[in-house]
C-alpha positions as CSV (number, residue, x, y, z in Angstrom):
1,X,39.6,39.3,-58.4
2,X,36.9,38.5,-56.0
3,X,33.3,39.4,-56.5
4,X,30.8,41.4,-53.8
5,X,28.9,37.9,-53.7
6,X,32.0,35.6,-52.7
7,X,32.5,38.4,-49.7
8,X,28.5,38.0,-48.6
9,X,28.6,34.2,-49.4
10,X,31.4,34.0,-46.6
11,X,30.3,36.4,-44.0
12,X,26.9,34.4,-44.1
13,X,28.8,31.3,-43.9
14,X,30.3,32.4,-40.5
15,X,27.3,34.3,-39.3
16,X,25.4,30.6,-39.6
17,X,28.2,28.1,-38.0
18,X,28.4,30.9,-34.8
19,X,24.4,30.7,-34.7
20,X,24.7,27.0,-34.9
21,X,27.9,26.9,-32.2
22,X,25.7,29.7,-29.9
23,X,22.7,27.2,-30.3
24,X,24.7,23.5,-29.6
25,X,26.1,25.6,-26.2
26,X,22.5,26.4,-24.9
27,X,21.2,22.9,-25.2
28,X,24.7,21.3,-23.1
29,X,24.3,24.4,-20.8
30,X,20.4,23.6,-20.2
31,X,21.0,19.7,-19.8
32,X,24.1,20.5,-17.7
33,X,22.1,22.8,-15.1
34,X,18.4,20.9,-15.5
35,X,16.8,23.2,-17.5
36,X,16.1,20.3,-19.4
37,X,15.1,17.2,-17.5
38,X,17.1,14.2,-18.5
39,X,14.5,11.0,-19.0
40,X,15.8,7.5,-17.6
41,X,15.8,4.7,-19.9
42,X,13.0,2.6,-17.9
43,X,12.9,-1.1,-17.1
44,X,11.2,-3.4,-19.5
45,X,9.5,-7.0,-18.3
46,X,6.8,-9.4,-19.1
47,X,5.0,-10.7,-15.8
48,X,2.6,-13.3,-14.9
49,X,0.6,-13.6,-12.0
50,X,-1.1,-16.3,-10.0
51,X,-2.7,-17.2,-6.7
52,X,-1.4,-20.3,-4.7
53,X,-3.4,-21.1,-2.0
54,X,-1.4,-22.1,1.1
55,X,-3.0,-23.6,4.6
56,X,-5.0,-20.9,6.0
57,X,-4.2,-17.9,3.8
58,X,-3.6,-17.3,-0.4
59,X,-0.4,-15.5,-2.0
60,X,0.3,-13.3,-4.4
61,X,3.0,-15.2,-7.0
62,X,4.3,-12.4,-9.4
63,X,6.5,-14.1,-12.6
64,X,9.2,-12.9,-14.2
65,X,9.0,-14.3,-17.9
66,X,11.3,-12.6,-19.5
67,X,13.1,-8.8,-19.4
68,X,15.4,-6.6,-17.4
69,X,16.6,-7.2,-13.6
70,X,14.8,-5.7,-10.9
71,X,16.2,-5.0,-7.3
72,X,14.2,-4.3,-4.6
73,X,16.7,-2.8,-1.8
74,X,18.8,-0.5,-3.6
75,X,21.8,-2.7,-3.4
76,X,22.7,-3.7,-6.9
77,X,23.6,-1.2,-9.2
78,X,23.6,-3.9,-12.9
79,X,19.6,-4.0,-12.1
80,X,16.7,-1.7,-12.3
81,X,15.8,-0.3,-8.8
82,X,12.0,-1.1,-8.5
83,X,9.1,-1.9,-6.1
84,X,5.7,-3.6,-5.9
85,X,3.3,-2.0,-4.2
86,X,-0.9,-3.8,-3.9
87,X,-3.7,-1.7,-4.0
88,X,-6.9,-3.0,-2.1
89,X,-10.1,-1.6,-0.7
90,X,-7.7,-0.6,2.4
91,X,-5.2,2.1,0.6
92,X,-1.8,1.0,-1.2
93,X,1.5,-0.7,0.3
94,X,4.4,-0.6,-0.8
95,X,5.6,-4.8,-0.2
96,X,8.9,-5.3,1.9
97,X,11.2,-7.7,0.8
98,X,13.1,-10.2,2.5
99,X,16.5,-10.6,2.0
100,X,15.7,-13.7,-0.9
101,X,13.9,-11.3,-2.6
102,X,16.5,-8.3,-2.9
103,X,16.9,-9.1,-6.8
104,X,14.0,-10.1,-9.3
105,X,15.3,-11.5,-12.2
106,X,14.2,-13.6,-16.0
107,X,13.0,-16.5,-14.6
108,X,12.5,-15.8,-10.9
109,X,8.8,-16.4,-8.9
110,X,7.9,-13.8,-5.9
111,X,5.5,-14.4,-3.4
112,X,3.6,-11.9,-1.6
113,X,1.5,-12.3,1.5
114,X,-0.8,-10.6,3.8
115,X,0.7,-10.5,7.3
116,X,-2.8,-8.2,8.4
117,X,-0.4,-5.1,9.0
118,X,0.9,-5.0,5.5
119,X,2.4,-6.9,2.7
120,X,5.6,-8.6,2.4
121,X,8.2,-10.5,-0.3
122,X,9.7,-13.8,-0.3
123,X,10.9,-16.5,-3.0
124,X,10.1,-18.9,-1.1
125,X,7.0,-19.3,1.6
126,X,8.0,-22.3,3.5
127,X,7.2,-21.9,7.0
128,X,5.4,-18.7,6.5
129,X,2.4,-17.6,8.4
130,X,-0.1,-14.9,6.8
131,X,-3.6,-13.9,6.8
132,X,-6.3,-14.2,4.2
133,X,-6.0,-11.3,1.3
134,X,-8.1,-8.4,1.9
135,X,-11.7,-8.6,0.7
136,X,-12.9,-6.8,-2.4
137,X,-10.4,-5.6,-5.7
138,X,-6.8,-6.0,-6.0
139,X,-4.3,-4.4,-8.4
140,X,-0.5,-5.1,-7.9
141,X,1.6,-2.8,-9.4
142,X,5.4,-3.1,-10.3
143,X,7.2,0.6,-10.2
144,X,10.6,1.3,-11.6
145,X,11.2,3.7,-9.0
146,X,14.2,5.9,-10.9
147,X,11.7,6.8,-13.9
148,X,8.5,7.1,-11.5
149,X,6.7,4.9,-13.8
150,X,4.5,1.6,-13.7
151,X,6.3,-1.6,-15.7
152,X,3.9,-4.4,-15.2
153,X,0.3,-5.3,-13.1
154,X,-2.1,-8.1,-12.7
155,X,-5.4,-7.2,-11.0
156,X,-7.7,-9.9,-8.6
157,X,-11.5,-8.9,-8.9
158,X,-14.0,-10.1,-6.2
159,X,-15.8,-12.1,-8.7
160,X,-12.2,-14.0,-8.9
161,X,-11.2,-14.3,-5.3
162,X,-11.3,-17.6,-4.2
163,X,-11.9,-18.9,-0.7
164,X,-14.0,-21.1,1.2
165,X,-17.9,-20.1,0.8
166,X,-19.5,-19.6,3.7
167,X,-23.1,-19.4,4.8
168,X,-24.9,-16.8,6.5
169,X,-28.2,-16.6,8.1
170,X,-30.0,-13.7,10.5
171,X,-32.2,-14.7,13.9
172,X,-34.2,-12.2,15.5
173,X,-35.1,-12.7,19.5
174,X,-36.6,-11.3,21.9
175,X,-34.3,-9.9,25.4
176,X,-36.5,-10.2,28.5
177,X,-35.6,-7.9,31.6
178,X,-34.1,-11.3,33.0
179,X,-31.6,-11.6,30.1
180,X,-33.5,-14.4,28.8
181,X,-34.7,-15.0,25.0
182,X,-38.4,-16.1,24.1
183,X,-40.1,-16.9,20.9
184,X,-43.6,-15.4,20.5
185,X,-46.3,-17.6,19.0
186,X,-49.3,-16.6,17.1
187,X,-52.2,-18.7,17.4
188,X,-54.2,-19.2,14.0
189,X,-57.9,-20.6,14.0
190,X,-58.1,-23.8,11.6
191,X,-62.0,-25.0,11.3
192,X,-62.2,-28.9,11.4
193,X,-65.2,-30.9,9.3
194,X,-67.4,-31.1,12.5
195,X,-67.3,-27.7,12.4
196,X,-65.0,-27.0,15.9
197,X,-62.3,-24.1,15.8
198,X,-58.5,-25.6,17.0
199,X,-55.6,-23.3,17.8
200,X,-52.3,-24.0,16.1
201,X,-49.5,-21.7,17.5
202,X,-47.6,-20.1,14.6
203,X,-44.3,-18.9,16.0
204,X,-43.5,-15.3,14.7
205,X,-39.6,-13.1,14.7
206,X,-38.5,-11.5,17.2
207,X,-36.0,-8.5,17.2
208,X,-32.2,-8.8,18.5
209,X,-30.5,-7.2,21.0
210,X,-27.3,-5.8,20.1
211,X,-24.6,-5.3,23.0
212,X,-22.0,-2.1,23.0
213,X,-18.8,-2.7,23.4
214,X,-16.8,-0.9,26.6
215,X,-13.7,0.9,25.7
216,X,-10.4,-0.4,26.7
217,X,-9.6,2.5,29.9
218,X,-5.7,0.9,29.3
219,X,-5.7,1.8,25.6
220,X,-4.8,4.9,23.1
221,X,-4.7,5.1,19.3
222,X,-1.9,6.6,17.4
223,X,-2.7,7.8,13.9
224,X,-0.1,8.0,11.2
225,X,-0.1,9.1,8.1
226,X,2.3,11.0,5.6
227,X,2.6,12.6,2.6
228,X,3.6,12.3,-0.5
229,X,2.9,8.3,0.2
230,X,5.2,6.7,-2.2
231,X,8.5,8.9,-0.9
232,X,8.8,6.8,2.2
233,X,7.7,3.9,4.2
234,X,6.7,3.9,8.4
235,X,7.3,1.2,10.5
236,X,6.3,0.7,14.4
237,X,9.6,-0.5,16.1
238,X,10.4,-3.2,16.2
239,X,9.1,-4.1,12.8
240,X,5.4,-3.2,12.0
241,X,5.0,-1.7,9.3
242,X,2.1,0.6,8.6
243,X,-0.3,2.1,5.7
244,X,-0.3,5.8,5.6
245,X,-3.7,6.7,8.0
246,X,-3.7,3.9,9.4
247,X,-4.5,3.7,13.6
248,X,-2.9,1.5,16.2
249,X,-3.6,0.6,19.7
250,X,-0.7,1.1,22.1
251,X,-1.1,0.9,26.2
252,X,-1.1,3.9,28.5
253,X,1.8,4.9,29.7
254,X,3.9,3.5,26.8
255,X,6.3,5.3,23.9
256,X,6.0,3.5,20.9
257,X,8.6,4.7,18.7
258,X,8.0,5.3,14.8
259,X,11.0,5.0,12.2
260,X,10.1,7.3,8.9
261,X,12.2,5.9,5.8
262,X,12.8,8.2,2.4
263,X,13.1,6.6,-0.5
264,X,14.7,7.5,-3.8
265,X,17.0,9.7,-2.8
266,X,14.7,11.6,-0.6
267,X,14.1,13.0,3.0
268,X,12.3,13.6,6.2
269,X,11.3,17.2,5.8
270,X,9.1,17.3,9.2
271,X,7.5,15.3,11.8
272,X,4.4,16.6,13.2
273,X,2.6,15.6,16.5
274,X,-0.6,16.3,17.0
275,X,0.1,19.6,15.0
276,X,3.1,20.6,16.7
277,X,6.3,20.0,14.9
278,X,9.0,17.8,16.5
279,X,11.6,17.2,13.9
280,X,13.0,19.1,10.7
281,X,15.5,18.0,8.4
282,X,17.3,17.5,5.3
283,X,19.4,14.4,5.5
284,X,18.9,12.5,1.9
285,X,18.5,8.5,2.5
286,X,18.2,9.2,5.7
287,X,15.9,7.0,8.4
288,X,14.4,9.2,11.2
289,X,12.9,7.6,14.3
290,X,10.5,9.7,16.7
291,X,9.5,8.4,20.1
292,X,5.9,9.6,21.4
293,X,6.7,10.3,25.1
294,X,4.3,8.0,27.4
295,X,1.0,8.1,25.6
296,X,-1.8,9.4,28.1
297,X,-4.3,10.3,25.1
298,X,-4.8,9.5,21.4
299,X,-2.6,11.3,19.1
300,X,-2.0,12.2,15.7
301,X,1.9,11.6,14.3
302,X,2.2,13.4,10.5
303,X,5.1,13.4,8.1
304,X,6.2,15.1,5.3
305,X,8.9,13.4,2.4
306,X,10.5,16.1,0.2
């Protein structure tokens, strides 16, 4: 015969494995519908970094030592989407590859370079032409873009830049009505043995005259900026591409025509001119180009990523 315990002992038994069942439901119901975020196993690498220095401008080399592939474009799925973006005095870029410099694997070199509107990729930089780094702190930072975290940066301070040294000096003249510049001398009395005062004229600085520049009646400025900054990158057709608030100078009477790219599965939410909204829309992965009709004043083009 079966005791009163044996009947509780059971009953308590089945109470717990349907608590436990209820429990192990709610946690594949909350991962299944996002209640809890799933976290991405991240890329790991060891980088170096070093500065060649080319005729007329120095690169960025970024090392891969050792570690996981990267991939730069999207395009192979065995690799670690990823991007390198340089921070300077300026703002941050994201770089844009070339097509050498889709994948970035153990072993591989990459060389940035400054082409003044931005920052581009390359393995190799024969027969490239760039412009000196910009002046003051750099920090170059690798991202693995499907975790949203940093993997790897080297930083350049100004006490390490290296260049060509350069010397300065500051004149001061005087600007007559005539256009002309004269120097101003002083005479100072010396007293000679035989006790006769001489002259010697001492010349003394004069100010400088600083001309303003007229403005260009055949140009405008378009500023351009978006937000958040690392969801998408703007280029001016046919291939410019631009730092978020940064101006250019386009001719009156022209449409320059701006492509907004998402990144990361993302989109174009809005395009704003000048306050007034000229585009909406949801399209994931999707590239949206705007054309400013012909530019007559300076404007302001804004951009939203969601």
């Amino acid at each position: 015969m079966r005791s009163r315990d044996d009947a509780v002992s059971e009953v308590a038994a089945e109470i717990l494995i349907i608590v436990l069942v209820l429990i192990l439901g709610a946690v594949v119901a909350a991962m299944l519908f996002g209640v809890m975020p799933y976290i991405p196993k991240n890329a790991y690498l060891v980088t170096e970094c070093s500065y060649p220095v080319m005729p007329g401008y120095t690169a960025i080399a970024v090392h891969h030592r050792a570690g996981d592939s990267l991939n730069f474009s999207d395009t192979n799925i065995a690799s670690f989407p990823a991007e390198i973006r340089v921070d300077t005095s300026a703002g941050s870029s994201r770089a844009v590859p070339d097509s050498s410099a889709a994948l970035f694997r153990a072993g591989d070199t990459i060389f940035l370079y400054n082409t003044g509107t931005g920052f581009r990729m390359t393995k190799d930089l024969t027969g490239i032409s760039a412009v000196p780094l910009p002046a003051g702190d750099m920090k170059v930072r690798l991202i693995d873009t499907t975790a949203t975290i940093m993997i790897g940066e080297c930083s350049r301070l100004q006490s390490q830049a290296t260049g060509t040294p350069t010397a300065t000096a500051t004149a001061t003249s005087t600007i007559s009505p005539t256009g002309t510049t004269s120097a101003t001398p002083t005479a100072s009395p010396t007293i000679s043995p035989t006790g006769t005062a001489t002259q010697t004229p001492t010349p003394t600085a004069t100010a400088t005259a600083t001309a303003t520049p007229t403005p260009d009646p055949t140009k405008r400025t378009v500023n351009v900026s978006w937000s958040p900054p690392g969801l998408g990158d703007v280029t001016l057709l046919p291939s410019t591409p631009l730092l978020s608030g940064q101006s250019v100078t386009v001719t009156v009477g022209s449409s320059p025509s701006f492509t907004f790219t998402p990144r990361n599965k993302k989109y174009v939410a809005s395009i704003q001119l000048d306050g007034t909204t000229v585009y909406t829309g949801t399209a994931v992965n999707t590239p949206v180009t705007y054309t400013i009709p012909p530019i007559a004043a300076n404007h302001v083009l804004t951009a939203s990523f969601r």
